[in-house]
C-alpha positions as YAML, in Angstrom:
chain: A
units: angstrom
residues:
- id: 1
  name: UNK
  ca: [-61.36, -30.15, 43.65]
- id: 2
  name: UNK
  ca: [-62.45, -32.46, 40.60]
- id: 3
  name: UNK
  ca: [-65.32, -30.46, 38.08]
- id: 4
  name: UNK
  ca: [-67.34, -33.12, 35.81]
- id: 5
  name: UNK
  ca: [-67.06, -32.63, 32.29]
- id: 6
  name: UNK
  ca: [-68.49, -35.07, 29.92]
- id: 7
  name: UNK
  ca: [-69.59, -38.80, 29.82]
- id: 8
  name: UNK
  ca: [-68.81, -40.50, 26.99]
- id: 9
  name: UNK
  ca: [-71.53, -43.50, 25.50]
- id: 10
  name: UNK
  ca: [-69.27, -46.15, 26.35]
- id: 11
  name: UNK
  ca: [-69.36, -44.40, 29.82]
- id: 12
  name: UNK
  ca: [-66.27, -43.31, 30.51]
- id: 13
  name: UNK
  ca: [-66.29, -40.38, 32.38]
- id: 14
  name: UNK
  ca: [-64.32, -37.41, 32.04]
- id: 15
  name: UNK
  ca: [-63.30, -35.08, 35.03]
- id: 16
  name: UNK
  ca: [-60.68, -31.94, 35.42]
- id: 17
  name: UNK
  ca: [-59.17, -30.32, 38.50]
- id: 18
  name: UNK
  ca: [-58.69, -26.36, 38.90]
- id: 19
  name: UNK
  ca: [-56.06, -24.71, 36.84]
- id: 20
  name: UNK
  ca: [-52.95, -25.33, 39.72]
- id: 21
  name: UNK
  ca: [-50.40, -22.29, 39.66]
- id: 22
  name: UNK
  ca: [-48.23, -23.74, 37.59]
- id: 23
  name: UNK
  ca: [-50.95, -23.38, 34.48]
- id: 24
  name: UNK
  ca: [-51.06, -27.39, 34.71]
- id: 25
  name: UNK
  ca: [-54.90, -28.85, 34.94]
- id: 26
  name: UNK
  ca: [-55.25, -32.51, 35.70]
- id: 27
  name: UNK
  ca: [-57.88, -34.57, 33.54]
- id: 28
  name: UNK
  ca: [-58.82, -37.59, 35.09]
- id: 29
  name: UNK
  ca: [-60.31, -40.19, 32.68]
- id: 30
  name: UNK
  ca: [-62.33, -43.55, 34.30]
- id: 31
  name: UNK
  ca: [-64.80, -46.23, 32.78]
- id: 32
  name: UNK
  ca: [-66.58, -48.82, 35.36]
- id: 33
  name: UNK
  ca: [-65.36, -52.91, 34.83]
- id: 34
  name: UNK
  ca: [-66.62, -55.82, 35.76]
- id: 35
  name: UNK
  ca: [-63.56, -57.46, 36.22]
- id: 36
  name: UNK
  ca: [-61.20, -54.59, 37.14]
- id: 37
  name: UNK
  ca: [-63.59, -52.26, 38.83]
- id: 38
  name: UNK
  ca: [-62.24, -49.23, 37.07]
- id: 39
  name: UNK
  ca: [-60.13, -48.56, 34.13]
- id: 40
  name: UNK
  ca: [-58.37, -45.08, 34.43]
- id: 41
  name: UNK
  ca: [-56.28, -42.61, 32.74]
- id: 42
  name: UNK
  ca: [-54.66, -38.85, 34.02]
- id: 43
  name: UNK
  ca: [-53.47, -36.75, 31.56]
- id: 44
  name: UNK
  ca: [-51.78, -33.15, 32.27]
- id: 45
  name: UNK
  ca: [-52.64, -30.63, 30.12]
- id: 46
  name: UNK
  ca: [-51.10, -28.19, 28.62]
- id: 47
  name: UNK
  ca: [-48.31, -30.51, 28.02]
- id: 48
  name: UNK
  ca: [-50.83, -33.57, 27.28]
- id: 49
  name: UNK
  ca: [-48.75, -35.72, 29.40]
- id: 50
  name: UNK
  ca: [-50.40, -38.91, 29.91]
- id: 51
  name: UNK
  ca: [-49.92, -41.22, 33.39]
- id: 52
  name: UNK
  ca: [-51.34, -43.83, 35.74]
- id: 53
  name: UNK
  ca: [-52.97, -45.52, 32.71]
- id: 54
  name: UNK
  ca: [-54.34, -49.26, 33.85]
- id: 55
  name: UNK
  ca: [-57.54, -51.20, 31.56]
- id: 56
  name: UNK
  ca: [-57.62, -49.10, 28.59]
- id: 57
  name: UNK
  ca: [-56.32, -50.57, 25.24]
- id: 58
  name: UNK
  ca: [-54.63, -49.10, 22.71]
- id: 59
  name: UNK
  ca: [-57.92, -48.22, 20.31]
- id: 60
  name: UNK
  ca: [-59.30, -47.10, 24.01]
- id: 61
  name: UNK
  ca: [-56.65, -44.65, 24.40]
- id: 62
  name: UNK
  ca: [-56.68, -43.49, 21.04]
- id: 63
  name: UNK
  ca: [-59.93, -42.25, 21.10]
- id: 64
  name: UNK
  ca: [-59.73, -40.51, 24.85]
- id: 65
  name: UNK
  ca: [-56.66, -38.50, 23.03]
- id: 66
  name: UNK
  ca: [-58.70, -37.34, 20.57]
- id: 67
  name: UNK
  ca: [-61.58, -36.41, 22.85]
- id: 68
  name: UNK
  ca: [-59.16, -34.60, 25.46]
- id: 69
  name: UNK
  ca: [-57.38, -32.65, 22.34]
- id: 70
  name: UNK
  ca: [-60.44, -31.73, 20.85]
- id: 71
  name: UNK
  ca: [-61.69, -30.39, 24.31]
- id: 72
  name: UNK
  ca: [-58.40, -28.97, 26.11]
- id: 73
  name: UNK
  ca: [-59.31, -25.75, 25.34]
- id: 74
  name: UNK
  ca: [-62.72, -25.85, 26.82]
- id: 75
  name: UNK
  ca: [-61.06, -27.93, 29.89]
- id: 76
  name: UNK
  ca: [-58.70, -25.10, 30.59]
- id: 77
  name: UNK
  ca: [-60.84, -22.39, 30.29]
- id: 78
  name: UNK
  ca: [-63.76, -24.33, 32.91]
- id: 79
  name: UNK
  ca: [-61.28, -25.04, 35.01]
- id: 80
  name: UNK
  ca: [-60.38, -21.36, 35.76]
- id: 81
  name: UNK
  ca: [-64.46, -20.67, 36.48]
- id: 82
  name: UNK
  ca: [-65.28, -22.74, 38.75]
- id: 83
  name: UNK
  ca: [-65.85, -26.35, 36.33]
- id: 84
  name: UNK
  ca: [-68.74, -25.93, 33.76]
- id: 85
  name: UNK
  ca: [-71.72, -25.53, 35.68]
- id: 86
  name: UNK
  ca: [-70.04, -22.41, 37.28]
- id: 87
  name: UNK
  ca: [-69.23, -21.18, 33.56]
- id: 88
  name: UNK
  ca: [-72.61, -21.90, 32.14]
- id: 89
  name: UNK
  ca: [-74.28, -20.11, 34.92]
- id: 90
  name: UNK
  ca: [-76.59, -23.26, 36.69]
...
């Protein structure tokens, strides 16, 4: 199961998995293209290991680092309740 998370204004969307029982929780990063369909990144956290990355650049991915490191440790605790609208109750 993939939980939404956040959409960012350059609309690249942002989705996480349930915490697996290894502790692992896979974030799944995509932006629409006109020419490619879909650029996409995974990356594992807690080990921030990133994968499978095809469109981004380099600036691209710099930023989507920042954004996932800055929000890990709201990713890992949503994905243990359910994604955030489970957590926040709607």
């Amino acid at each position: 199961m993939m939980y939404p998370f956040m959409t960012l204004d350059d609309n690249t969307e942002i989705v996480h998995s349930e915490m697996k029982e290894d502790g692992r929780v896979k974030v799944y990063l995509e932006r629409p293209d006109v020419k490619d369909g879909f650029h996409r990144a995974t990356c594992w956290l807690p080990g921030y290991n990133w994968e499978d990355i095809f469109g981004f650049s380099a600036a691209d991915m710099a930023r989507l680092q920042e954004v996932v490191r800055s929000t890990a440790h709201l990713i890992l605790q949503f994905s243990q309740e359910g994604g955030f609208d489970s957590a926040a109750g709607f």
